[in-house]
PQR file of N, CA, C, O and H, with PARSE charges and radii, in Angstrom:
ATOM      1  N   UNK A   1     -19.506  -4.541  68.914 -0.4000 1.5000
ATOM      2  CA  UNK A   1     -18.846  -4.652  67.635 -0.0000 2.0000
ATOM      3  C   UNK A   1     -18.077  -3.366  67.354  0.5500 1.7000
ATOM      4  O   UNK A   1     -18.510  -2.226  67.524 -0.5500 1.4000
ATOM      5  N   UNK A   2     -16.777  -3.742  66.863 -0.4000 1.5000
ATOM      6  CA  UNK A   2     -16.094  -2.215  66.731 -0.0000 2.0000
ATOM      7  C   UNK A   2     -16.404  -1.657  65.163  0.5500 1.7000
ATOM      8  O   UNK A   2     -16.512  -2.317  64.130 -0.5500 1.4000
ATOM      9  H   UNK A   2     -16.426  -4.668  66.725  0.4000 1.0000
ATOM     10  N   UNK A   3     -16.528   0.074  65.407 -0.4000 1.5000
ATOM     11  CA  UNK A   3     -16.362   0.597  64.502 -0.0000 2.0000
ATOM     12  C   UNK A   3     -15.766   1.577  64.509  0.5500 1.7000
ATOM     13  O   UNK A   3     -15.444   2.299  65.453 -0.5500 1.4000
ATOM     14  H   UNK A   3     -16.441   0.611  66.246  0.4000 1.0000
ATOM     15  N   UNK A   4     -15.408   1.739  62.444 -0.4000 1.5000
ATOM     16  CA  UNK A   4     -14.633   2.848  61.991 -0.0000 2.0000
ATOM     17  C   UNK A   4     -14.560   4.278  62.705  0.5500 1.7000
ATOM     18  O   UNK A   4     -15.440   4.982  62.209 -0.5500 1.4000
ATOM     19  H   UNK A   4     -15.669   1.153  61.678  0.4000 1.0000
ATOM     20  N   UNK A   5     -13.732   5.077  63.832 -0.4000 1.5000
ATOM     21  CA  UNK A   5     -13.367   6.330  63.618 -0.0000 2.0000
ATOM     22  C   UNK A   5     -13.771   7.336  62.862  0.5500 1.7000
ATOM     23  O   UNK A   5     -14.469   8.299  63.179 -0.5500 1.4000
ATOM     24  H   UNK A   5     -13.017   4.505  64.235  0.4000 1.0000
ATOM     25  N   UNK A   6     -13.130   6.965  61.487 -0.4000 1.5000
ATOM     26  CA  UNK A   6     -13.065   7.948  60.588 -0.0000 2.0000
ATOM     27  C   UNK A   6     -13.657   7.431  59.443  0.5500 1.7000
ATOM     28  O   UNK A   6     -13.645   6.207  59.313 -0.5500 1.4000
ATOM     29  H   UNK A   6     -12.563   6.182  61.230  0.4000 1.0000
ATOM     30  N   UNK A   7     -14.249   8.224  58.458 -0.4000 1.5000
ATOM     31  CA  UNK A   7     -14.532   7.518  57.415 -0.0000 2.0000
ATOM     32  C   UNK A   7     -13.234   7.331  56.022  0.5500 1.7000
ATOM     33  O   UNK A   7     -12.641   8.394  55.842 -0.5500 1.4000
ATOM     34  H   UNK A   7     -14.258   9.218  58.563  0.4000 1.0000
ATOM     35  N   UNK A   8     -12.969   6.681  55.494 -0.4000 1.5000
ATOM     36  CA  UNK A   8     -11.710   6.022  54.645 -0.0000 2.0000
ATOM     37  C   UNK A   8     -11.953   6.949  53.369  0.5500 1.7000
ATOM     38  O   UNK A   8     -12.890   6.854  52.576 -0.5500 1.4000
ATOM     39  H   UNK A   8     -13.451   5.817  55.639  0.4000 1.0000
ATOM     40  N   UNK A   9     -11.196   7.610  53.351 -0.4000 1.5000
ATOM     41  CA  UNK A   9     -11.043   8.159  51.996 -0.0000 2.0000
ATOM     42  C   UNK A   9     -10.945   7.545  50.670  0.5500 1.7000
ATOM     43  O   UNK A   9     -10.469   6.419  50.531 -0.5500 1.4000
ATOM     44  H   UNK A   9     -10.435   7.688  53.995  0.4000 1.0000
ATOM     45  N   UNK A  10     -11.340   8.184  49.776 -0.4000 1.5000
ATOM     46  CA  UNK A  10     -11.209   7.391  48.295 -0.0000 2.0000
ATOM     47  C   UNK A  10      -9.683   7.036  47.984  0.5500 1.7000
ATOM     48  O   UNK A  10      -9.460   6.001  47.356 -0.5500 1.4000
ATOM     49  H   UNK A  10     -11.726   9.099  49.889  0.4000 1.0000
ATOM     50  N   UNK A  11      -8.758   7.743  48.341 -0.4000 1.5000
ATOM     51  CA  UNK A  11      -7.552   7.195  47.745 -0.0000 2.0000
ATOM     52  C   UNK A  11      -7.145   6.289  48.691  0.5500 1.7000
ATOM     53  O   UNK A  11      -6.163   5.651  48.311 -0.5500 1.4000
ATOM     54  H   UNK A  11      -8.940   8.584  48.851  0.4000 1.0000
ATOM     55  N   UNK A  12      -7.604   5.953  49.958 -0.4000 1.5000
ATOM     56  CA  UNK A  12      -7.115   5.310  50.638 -0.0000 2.0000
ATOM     57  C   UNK A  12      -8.036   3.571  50.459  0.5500 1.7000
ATOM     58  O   UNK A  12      -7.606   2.492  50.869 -0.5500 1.4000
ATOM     59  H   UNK A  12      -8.401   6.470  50.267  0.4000 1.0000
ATOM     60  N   UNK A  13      -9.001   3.757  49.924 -0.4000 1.5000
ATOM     61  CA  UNK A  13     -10.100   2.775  49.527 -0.0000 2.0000
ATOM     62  C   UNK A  13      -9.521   2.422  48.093  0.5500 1.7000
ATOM     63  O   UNK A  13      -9.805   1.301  47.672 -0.5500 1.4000
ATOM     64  H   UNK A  13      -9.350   4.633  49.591  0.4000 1.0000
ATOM     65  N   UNK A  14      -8.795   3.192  47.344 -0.4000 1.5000
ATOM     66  CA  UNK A  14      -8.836   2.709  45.978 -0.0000 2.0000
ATOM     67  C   UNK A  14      -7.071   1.709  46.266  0.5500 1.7000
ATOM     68  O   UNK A  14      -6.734   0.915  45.388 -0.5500 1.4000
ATOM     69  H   UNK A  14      -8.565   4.103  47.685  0.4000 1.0000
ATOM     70  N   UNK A  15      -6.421   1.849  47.156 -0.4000 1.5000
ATOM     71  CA  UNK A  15      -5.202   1.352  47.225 -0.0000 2.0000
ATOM     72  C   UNK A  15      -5.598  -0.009  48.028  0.5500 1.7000
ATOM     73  O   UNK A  15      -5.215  -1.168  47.866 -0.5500 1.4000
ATOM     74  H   UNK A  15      -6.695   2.494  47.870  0.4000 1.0000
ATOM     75  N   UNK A  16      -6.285   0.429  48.728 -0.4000 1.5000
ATOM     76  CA  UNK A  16      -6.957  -1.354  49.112 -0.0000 2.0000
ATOM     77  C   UNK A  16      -7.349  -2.530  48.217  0.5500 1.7000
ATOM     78  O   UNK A  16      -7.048  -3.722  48.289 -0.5500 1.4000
ATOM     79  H   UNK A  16      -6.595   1.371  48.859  0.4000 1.0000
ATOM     80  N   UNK A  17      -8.205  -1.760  47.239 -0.4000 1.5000
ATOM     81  CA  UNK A  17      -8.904  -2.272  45.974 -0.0000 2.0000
ATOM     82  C   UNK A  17      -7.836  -2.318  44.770  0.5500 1.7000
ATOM     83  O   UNK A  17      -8.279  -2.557  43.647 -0.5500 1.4000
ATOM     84  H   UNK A  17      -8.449  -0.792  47.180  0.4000 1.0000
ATOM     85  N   UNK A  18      -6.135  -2.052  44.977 -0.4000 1.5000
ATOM     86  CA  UNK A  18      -5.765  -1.795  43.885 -0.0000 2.0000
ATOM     87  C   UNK A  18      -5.530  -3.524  43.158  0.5500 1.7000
ATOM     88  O   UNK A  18      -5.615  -3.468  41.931 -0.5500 1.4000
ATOM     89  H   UNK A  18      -5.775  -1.858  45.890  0.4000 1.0000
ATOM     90  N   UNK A  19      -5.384  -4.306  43.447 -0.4000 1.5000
ATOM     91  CA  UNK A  19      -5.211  -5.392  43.375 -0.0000 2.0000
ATOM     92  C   UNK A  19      -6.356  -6.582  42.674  0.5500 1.7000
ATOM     93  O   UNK A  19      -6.094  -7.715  42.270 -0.5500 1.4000
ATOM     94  H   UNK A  19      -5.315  -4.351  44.443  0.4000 1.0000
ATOM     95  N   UNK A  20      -7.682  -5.872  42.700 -0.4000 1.5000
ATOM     96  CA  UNK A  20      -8.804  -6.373  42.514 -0.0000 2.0000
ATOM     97  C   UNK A  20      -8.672  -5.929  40.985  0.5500 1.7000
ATOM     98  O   UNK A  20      -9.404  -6.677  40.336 -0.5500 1.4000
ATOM     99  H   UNK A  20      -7.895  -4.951  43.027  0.4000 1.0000
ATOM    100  N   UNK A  21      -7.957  -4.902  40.052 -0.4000 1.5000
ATOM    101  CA  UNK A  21      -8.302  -5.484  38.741 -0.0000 2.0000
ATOM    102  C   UNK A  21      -8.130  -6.475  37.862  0.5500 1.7000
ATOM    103  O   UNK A  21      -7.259  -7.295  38.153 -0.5500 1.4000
ATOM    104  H   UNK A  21      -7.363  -4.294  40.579  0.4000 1.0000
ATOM    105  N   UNK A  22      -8.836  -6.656  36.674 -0.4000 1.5000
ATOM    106  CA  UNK A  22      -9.522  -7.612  35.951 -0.0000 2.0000
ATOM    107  C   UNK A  22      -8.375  -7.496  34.925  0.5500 1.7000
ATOM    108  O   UNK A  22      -8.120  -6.447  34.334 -0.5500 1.4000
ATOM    109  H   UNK A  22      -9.543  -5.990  36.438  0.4000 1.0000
ATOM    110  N   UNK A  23      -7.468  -9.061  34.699 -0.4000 1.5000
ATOM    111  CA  UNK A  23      -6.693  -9.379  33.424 -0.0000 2.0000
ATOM    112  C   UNK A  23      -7.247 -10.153  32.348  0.5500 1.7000
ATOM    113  O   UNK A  23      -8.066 -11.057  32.513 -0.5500 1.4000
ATOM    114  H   UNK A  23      -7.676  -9.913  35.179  0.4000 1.0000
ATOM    115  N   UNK A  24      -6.774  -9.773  31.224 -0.4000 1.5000
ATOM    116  CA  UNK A  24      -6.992 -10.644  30.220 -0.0000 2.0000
ATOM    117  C   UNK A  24      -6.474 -11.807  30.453  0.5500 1.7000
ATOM    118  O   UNK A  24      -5.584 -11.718  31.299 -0.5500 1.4000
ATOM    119  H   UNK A  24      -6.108  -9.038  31.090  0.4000 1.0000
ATOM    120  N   UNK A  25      -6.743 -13.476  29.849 -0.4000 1.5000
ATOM    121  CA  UNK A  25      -6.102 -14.437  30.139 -0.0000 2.0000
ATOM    122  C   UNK A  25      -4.574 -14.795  29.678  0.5500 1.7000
ATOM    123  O   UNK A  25      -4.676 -14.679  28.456 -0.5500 1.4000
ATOM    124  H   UNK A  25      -7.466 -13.548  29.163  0.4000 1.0000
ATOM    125  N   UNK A  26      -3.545 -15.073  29.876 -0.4000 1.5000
ATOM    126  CA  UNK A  26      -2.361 -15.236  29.240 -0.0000 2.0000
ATOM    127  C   UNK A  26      -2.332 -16.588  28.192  0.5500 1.7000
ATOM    128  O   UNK A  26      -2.153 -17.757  28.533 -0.5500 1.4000
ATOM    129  H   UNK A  26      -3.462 -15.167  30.869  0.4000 1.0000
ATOM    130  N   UNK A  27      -2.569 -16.051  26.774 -0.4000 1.5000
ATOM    131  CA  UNK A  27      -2.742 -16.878  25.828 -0.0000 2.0000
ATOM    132  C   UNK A  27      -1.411 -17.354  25.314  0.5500 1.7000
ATOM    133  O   UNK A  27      -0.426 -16.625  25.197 -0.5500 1.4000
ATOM    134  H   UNK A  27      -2.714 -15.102  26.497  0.4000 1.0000
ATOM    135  N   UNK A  28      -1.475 -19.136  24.901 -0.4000 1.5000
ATOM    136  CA  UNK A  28      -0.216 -19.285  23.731 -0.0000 2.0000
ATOM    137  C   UNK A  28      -1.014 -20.263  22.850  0.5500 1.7000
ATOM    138  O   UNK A  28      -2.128 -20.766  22.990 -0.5500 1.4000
ATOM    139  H   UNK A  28      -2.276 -19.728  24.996  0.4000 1.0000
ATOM    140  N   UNK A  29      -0.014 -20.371  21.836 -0.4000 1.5000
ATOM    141  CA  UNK A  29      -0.380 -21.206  20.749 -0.0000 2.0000
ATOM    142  C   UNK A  29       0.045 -22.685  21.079  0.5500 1.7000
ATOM    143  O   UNK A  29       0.969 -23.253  21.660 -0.5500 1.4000
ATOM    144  H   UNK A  29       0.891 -19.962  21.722  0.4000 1.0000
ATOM    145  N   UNK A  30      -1.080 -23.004  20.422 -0.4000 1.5000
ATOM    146  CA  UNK A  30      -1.431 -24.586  20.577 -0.0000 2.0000
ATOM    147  C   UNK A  30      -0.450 -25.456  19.953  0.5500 1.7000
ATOM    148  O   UNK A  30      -0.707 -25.555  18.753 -0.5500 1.4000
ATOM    149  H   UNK A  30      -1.831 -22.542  19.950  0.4000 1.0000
ATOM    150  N   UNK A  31       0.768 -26.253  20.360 -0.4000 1.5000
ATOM    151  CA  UNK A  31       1.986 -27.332  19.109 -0.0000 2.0000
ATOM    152  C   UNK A  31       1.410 -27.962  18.354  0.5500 1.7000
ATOM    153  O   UNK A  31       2.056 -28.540  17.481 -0.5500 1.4000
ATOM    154  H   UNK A  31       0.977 -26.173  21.334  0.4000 1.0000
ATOM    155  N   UNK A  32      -0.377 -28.123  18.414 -0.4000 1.5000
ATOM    156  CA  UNK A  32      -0.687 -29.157  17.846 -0.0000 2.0000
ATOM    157  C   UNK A  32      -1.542 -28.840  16.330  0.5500 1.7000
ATOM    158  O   UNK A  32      -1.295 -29.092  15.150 -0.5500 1.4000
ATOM    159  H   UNK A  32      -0.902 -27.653  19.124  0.4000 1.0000
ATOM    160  N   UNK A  33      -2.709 -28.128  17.084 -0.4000 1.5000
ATOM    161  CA  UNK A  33      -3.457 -26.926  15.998 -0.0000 2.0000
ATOM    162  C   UNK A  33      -3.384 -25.750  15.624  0.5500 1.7000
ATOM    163  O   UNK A  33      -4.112 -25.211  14.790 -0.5500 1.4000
ATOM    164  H   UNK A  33      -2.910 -27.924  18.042  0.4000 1.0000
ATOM    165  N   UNK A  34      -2.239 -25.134  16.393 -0.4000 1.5000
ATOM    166  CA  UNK A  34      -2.146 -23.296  16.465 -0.0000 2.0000
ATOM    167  C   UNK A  34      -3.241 -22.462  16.785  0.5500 1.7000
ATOM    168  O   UNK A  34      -3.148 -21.245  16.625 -0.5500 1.4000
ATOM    169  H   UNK A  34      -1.648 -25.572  17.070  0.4000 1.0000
ATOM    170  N   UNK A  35      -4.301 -23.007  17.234 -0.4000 1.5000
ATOM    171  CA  UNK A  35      -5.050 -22.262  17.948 -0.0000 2.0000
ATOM    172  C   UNK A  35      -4.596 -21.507  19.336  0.5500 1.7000
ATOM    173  O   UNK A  35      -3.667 -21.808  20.086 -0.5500 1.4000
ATOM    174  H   UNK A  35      -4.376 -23.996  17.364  0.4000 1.0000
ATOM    175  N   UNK A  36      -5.737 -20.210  19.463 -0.4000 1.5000
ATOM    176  CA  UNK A  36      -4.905 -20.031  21.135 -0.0000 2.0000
ATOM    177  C   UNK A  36      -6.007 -20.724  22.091  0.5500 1.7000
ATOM    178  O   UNK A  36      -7.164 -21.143  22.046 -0.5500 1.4000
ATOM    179  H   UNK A  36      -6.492 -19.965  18.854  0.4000 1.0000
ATOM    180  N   UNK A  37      -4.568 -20.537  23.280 -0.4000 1.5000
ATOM    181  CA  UNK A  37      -4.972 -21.497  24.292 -0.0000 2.0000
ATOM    182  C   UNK A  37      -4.791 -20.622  25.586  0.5500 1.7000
ATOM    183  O   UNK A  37      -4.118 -19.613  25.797 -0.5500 1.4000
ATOM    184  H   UNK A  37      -3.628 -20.197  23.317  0.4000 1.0000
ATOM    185  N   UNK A  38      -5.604 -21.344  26.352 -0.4000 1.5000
ATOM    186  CA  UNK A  38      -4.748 -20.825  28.132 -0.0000 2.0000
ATOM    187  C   UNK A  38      -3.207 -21.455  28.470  0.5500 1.7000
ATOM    188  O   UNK A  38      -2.912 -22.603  28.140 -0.5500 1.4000
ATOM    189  H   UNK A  38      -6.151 -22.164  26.181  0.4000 1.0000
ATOM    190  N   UNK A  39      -2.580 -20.850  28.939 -0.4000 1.5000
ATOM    191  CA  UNK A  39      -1.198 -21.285  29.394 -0.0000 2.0000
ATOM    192  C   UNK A  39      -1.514 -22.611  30.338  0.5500 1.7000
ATOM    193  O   UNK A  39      -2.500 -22.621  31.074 -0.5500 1.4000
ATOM    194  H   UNK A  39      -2.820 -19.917  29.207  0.4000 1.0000
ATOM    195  N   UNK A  40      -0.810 -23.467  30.275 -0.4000 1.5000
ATOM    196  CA  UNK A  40      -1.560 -24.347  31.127 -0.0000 2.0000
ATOM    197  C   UNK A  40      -2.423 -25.505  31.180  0.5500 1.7000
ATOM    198  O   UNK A  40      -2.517 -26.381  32.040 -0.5500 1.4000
ATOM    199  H   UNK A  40      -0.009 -23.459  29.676  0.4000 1.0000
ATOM    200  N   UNK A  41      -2.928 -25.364  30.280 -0.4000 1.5000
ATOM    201  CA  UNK A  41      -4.347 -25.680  30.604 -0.0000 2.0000
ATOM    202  C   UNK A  41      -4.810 -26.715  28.882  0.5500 1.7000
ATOM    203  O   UNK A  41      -4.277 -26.330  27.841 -0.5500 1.4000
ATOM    204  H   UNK A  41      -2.852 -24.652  29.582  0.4000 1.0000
ATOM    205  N   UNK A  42      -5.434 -27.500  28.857 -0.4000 1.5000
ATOM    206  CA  UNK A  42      -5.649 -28.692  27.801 -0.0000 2.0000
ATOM    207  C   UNK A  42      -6.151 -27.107  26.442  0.5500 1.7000
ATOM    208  O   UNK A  42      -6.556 -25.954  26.597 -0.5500 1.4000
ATOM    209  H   UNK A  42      -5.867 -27.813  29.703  0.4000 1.0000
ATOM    210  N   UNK A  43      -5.864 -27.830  25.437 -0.4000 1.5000
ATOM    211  CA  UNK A  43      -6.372 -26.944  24.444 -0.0000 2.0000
ATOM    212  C   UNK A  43      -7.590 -27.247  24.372  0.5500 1.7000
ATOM    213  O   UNK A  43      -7.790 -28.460  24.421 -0.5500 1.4000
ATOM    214  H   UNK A  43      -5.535 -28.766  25.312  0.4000 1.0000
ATOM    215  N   UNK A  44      -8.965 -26.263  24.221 -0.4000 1.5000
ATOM    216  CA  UNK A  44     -10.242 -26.545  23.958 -0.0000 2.0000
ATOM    217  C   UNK A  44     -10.707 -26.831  22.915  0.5500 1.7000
ATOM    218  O   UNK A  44     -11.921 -27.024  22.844 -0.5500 1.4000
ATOM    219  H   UNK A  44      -8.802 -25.277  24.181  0.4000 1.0000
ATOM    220  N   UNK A  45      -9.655 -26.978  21.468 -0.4000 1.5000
ATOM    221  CA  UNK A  45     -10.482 -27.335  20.111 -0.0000 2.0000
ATOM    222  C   UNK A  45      -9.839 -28.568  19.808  0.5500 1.7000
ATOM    223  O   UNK A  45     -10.576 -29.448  19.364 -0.5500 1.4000
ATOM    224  H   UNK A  45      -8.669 -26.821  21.526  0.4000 1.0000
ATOM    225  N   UNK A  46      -8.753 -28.805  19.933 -0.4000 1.5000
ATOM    226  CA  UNK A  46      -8.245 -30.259  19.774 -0.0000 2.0000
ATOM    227  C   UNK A  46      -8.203 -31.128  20.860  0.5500 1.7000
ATOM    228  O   UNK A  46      -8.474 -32.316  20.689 -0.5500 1.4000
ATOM    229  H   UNK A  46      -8.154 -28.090  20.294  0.4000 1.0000
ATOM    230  N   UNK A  47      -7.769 -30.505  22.429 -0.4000 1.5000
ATOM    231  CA  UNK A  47      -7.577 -31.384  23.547 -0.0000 2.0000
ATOM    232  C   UNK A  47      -6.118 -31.660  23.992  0.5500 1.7000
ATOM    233  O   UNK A  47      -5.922 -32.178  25.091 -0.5500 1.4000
ATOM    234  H   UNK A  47      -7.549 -29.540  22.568  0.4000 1.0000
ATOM    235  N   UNK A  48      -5.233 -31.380  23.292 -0.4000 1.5000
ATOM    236  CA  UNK A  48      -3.823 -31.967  23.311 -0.0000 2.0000
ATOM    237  C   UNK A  48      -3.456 -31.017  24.229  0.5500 1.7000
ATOM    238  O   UNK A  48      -3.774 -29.829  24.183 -0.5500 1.4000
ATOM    239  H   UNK A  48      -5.392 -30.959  22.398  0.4000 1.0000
ATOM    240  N   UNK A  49      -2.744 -31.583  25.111 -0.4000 1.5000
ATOM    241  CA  UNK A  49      -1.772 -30.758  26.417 -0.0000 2.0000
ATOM    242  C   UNK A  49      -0.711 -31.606  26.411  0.5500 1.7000
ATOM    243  O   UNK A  49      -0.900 -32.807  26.218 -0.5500 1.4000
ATOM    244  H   UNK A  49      -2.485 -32.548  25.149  0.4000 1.0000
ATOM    245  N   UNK A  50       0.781 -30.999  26.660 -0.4000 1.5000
ATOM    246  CA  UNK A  50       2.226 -31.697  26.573 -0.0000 2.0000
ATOM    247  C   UNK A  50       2.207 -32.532  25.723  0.5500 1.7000
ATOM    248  O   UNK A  50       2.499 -33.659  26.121 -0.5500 1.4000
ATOM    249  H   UNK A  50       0.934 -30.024  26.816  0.4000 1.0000
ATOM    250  N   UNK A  51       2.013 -32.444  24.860 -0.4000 1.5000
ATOM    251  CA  UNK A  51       2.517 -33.419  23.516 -0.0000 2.0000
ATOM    252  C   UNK A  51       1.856 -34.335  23.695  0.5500 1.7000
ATOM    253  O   UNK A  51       2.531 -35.358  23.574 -0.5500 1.4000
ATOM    254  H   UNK A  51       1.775 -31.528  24.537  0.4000 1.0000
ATOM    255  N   UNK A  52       0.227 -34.648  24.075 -0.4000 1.5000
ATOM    256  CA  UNK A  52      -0.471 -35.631  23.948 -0.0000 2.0000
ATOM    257  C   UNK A  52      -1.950 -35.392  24.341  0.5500 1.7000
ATOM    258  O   UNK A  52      -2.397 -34.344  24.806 -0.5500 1.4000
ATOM    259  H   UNK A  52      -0.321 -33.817  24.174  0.4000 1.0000
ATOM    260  N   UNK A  53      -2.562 -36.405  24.110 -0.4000 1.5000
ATOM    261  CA  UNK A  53      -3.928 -35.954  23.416 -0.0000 2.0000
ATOM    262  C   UNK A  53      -4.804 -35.934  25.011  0.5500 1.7000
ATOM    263  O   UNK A  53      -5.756 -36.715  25.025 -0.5500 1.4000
ATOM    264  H   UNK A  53      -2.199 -37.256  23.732  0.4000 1.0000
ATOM    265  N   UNK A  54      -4.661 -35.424  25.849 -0.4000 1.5000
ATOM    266  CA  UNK A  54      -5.133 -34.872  27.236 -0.0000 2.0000
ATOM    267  C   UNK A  54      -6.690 -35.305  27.459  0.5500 1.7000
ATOM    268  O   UNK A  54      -6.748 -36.242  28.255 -0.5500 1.4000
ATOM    269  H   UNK A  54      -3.888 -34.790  25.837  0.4000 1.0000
ATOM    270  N   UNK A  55      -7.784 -34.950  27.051 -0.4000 1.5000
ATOM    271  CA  UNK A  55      -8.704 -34.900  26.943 -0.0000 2.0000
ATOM    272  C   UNK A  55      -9.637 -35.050  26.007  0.5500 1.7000
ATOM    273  O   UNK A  55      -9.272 -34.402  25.026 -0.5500 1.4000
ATOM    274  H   UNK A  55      -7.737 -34.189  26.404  0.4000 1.0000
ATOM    275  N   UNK A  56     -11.047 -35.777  25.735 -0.4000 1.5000
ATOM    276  CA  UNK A  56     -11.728 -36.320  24.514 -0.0000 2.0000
ATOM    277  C   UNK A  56     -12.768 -35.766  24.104  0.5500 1.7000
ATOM    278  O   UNK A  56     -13.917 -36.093  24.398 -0.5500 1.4000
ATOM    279  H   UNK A  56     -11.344 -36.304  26.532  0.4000 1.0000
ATOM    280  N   UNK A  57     -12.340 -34.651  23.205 -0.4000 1.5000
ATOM    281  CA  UNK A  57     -13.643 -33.850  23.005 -0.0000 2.0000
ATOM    282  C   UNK A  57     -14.774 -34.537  22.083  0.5500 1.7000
ATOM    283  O   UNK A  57     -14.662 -35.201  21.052 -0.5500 1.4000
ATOM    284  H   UNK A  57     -11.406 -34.385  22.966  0.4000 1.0000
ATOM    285  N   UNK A  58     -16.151 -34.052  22.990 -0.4000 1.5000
ATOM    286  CA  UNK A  58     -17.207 -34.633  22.199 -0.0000 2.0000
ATOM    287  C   UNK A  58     -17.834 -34.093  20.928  0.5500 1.7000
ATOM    288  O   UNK A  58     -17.801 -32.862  20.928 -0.5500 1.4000
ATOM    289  H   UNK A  58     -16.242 -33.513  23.827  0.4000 1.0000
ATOM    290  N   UNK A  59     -18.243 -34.472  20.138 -0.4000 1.5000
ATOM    291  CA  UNK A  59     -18.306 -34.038  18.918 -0.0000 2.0000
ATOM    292  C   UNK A  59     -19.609 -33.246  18.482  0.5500 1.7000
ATOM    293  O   UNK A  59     -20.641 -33.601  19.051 -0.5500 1.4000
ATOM    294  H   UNK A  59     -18.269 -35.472  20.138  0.4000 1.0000
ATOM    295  N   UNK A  60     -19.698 -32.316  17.636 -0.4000 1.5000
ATOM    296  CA  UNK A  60     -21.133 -31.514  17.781 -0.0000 2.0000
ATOM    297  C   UNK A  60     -21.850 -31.761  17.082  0.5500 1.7000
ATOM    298  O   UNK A  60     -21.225 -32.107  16.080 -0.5500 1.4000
ATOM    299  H   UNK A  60     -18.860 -32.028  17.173  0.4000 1.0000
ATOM    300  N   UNK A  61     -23.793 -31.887  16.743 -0.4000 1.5000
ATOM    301  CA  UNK A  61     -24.286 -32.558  16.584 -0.0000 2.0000
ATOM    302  C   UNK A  61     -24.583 -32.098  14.982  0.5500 1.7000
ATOM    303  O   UNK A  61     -25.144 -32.717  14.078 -0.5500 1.4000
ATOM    304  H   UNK A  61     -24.301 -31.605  17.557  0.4000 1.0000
ATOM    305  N   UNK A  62     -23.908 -30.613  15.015 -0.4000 1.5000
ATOM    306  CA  UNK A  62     -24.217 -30.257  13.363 -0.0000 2.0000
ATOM    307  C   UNK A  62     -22.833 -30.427  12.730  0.5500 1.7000
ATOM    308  O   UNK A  62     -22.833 -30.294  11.506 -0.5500 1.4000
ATOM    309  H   UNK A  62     -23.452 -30.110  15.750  0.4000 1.0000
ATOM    310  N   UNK A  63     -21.701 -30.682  13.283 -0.4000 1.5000
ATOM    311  CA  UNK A  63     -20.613 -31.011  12.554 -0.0000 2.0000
ATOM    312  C   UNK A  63     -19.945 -32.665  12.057  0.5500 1.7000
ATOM    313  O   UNK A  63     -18.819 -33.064  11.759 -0.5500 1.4000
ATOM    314  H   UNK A  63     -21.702 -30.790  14.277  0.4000 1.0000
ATOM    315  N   UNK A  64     -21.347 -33.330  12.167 -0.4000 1.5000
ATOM    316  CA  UNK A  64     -21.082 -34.578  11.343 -0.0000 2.0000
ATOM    317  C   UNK A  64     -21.031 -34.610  10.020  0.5500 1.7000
ATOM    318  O   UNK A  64     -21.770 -33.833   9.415 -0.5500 1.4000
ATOM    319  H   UNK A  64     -22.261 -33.006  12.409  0.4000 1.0000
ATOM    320  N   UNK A  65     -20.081 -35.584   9.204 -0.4000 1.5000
ATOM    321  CA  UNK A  65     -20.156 -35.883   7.953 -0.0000 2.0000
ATOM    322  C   UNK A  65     -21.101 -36.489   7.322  0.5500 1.7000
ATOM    323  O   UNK A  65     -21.418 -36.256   6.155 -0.5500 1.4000
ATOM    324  H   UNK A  65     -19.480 -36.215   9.695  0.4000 1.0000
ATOM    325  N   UNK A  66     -21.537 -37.189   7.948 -0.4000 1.5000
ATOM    326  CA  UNK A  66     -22.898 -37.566   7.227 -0.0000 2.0000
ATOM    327  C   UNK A  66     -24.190 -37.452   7.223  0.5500 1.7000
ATOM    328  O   UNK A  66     -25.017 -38.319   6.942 -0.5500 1.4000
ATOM    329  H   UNK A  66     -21.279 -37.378   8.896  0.4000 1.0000
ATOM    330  N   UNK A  67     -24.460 -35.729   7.726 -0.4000 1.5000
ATOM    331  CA  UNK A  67     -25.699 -35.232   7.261 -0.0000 2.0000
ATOM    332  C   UNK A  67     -25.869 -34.486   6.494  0.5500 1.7000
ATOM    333  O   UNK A  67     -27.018 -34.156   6.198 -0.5500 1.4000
ATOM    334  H   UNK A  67     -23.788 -35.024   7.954  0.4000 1.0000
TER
END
């Protein structure tokens, strides 16, 4: 099995790794509720993606009206 020569320096280890940092997600507002959303991606409080209702969110068990 081959090995390293030399041992890799930190700046030469951190330019390898430069690519590995961590982004925030790229948010927009929702056409439907104005909530934010992922770019992309179905809105998680209403469901609507491209001007229509994408996905059927289930409803939570303390946010009924009639308890």
């Amino acid at each position: 099995m081959a090995l390293p020569k030399r041992k890799v320096s930190h700046a030469r280890q951190g330019d390898r790794r430069a690519h590995l940092a961590l982004r925030a997600p790229h948010l927009v507002e929702c056409e439907h509720c104005h909530s934010q959303r992922r770019a992309h991606h179905a809105c998680p409080t209403c469901g609507w993606y491209n001007g229509r209702q994408a996905i059927e969110l289930k409803k939570k068990k303390g946010s009924e009206a009639g308890s």
